[in-house]
C-alpha positions as CSV (number, residue, x, y, z in Angstrom):
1,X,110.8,122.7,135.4
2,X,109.5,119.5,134.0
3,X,112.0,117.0,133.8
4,X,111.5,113.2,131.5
5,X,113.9,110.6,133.8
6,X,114.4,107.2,132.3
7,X,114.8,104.5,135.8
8,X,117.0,101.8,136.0
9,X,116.3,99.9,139.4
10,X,118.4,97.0,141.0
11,X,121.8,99.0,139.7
12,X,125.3,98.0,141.3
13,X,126.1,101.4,141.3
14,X,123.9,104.1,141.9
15,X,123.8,107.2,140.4
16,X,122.2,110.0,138.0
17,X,123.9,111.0,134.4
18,X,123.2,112.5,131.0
19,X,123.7,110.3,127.7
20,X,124.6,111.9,124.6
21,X,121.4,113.0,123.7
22,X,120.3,115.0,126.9
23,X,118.5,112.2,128.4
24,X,118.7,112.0,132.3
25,X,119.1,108.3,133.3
26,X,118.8,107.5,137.3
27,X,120.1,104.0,138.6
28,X,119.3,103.5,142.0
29,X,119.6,100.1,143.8
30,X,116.4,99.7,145.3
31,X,114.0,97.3,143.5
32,X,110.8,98.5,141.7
33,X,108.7,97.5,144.5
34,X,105.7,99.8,146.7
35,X,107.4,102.6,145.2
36,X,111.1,102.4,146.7
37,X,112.8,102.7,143.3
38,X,110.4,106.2,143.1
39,X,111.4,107.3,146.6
40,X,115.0,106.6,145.7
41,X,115.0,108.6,142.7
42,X,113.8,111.5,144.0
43,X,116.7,111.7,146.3
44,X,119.1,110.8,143.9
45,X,117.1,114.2,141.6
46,X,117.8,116.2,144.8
47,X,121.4,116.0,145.0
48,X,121.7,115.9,141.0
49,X,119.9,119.3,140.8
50,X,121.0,120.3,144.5
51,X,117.5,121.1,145.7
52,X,115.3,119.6,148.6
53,X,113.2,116.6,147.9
54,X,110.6,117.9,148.5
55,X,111.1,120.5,145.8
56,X,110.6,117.3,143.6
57,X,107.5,115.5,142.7
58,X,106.7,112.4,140.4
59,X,103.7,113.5,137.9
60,X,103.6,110.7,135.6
61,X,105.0,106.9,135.1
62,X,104.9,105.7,138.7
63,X,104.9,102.1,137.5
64,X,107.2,102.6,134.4
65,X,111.2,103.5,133.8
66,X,110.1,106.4,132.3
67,X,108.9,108.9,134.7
68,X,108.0,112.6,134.5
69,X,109.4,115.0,137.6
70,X,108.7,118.5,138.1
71,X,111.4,120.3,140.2
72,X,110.5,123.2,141.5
């Protein structure tokens, strides 16, 4: 399953949610920086859709907030 995740780095309070339109956000509190925010946001994926991380693996948008994951 491909799934579109829109980053929010630096967040107070971390954590993964839908918005009214479908649209997964992820706010994780690490800073967009040698790929921490990335590495944060696939564990935050992993206990959102309960599967192991590495199950979970960033395709596309590596240096932008919005990224492309497939889960497997």
């Amino acid at each position: 399953m491909r799934v579109n995740v829109i980053v929010h780095p630096n967040s107070r309070k971390p954590r993964v949610e839908k918005d009214i339109l479908g649209q997964i956000n992820a706010y994780v509190s690490s800073p967009p920086l040698e790929g921490k925010a990335n590495k944060e946001t696939i564990e935050a994926l992993a206990d959102y859709f309960k599967v192991k991380k590495s199950n979970i693996r960033l395709i596309s948008g590596s240096k932008f907030r919005l990224k492309l994951f497939e889960i497997e």
